[in-house]
Residue frames as qw, qx, qy, qz and C-alpha x, y, z in Angstrom:
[[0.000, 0.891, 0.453, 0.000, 0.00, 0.00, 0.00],
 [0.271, 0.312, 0.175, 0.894, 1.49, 3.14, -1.38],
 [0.164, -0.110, 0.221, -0.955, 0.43, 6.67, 1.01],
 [0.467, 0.159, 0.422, -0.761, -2.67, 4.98, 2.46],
 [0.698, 0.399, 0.076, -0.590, -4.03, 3.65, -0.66],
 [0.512, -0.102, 0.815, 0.250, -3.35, -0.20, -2.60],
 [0.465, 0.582, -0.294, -0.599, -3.02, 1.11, -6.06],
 [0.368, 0.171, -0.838, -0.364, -2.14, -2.52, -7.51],
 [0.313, 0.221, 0.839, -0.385, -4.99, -3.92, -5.81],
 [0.248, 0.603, 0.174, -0.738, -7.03, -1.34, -7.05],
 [0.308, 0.402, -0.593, -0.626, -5.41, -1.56, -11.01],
 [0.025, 0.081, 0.994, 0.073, -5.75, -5.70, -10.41],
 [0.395, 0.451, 0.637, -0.484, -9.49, -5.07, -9.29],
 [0.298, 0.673, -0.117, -0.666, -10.13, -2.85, -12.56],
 [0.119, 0.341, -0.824, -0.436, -8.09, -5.28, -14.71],
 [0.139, 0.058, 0.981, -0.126, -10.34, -7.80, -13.47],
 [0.217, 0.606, 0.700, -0.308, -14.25, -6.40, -13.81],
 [0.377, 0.740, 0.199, -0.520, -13.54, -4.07, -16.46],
 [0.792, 0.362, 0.296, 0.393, -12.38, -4.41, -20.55],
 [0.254, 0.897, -0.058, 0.356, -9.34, -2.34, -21.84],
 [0.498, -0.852, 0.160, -0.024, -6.99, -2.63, -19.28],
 [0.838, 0.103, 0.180, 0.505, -4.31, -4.49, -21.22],
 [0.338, 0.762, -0.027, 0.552, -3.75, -0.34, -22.86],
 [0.666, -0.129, -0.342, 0.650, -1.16, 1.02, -21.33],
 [0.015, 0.297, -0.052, 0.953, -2.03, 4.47, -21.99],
 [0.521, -0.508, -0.404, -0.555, -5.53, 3.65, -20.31],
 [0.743, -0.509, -0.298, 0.318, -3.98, 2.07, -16.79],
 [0.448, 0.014, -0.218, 0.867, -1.80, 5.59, -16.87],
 [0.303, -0.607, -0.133, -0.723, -4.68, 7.97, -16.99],
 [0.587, -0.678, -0.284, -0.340, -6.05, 6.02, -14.41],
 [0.775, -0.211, -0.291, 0.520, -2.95, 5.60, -12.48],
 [0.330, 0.315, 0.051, 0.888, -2.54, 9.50, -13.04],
 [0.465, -0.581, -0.093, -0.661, -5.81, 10.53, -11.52],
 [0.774, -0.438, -0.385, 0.247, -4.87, 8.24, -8.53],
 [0.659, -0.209, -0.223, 0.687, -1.56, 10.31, -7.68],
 [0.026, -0.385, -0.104, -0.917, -3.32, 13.63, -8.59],
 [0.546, -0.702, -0.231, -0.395, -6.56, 13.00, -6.22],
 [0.707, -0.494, -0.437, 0.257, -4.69, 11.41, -3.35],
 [0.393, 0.282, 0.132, 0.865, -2.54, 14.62, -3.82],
 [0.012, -0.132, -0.108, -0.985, -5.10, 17.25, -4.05],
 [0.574, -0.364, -0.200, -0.706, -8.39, 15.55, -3.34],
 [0.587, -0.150, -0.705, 0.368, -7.80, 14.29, 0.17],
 [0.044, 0.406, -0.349, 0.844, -9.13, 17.39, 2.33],
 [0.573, -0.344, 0.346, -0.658, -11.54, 15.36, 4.20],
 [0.473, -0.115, 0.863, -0.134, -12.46, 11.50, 5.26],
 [0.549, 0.453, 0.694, -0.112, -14.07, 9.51, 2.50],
 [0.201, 0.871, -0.093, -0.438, -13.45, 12.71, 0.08],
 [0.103, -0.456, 0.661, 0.587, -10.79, 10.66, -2.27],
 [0.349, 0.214, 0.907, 0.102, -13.16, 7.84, -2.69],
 [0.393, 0.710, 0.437, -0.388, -15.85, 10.07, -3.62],
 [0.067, 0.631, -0.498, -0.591, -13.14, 12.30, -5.91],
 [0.110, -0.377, 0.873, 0.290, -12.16, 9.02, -7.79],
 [0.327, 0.443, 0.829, -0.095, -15.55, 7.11, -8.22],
 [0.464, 0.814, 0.149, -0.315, -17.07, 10.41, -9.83],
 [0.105, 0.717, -0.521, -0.450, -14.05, 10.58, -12.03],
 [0.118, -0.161, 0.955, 0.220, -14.17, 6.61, -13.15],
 [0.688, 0.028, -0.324, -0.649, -17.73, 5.29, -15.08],
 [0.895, -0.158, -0.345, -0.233, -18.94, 2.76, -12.95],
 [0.628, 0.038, -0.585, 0.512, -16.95, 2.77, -10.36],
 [0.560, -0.587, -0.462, -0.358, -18.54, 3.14, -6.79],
 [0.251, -0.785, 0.410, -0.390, -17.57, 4.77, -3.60],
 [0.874, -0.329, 0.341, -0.108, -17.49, 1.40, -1.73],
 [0.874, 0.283, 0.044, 0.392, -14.89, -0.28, -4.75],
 [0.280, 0.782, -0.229, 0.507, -12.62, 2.76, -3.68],
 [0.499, -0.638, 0.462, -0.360, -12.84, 2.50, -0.05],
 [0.969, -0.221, 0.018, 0.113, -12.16, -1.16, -0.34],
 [0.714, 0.398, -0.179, 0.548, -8.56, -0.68, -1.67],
 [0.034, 0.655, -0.237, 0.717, -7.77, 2.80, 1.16],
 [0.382, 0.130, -0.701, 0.588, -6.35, 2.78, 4.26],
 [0.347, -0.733, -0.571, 0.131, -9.00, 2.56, 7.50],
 [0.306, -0.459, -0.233, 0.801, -7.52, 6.03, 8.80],
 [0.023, -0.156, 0.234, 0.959, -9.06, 8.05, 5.66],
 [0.328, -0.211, -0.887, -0.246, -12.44, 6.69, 6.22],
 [0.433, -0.286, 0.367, -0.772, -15.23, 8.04, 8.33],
 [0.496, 0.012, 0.811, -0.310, -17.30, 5.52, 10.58],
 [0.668, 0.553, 0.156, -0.474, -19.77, 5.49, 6.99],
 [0.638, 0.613, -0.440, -0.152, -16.74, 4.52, 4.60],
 [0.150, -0.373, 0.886, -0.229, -15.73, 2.02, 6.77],
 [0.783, 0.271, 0.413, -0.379, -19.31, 0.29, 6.75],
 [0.514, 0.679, -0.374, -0.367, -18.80, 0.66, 2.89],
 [0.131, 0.637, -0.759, -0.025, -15.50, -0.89, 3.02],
 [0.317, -0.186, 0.887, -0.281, -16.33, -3.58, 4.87],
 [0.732, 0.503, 0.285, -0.361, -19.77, -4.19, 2.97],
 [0.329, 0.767, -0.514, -0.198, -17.28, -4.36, -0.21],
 [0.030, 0.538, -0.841, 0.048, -14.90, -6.44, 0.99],
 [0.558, 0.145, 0.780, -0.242, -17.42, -9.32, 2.30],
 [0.797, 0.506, 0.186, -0.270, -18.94, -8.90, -1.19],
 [0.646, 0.602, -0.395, -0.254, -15.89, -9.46, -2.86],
 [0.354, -0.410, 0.812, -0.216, -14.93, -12.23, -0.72]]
């Protein structure tokens, strides 16, 4: 886990549930808007997930929070998280 947040989980998850991820130029955008939000949209709890989900089609607070560290999580993106994780268990 890179600053809080398990970007190759994260890419692996993507690779896994969405088509197109083999382009390289497509896993840099999205790798680019990772190291720009965690950057710049981090100024409250739960605020990257939210940042990043609106910025990705079809991707859902809760598939963000699963992959981010419990400390940048309010008591609500923890639920999430956890609600996530058991589903992708």
């Amino acid at each position: 886990m890179k600053n809080g947040f398990d970007v190759t989980g994260f890419m692996k998850w993507l690779e896994d549930n969405f088509n197109g991820f083999e382009n390289s130029f497509l896993r840099g955008v999205v790798e680019n808007l990772i190291e720009y939000g965690f950057k710049h949209e981090r100024t409250s709890k739960d605020q990257f997930c939210y940042w990043l989900s609106d910025m990705l089609p079809e991707v859902e607070f809760w598939d963000v929070a699963a992959f981010i560290a419990d400390e940048s999580l309010t008591g609500w993106g923890l639920e999430q998280k956890r609600m996530r994780l058991d589903h992708m268990a």
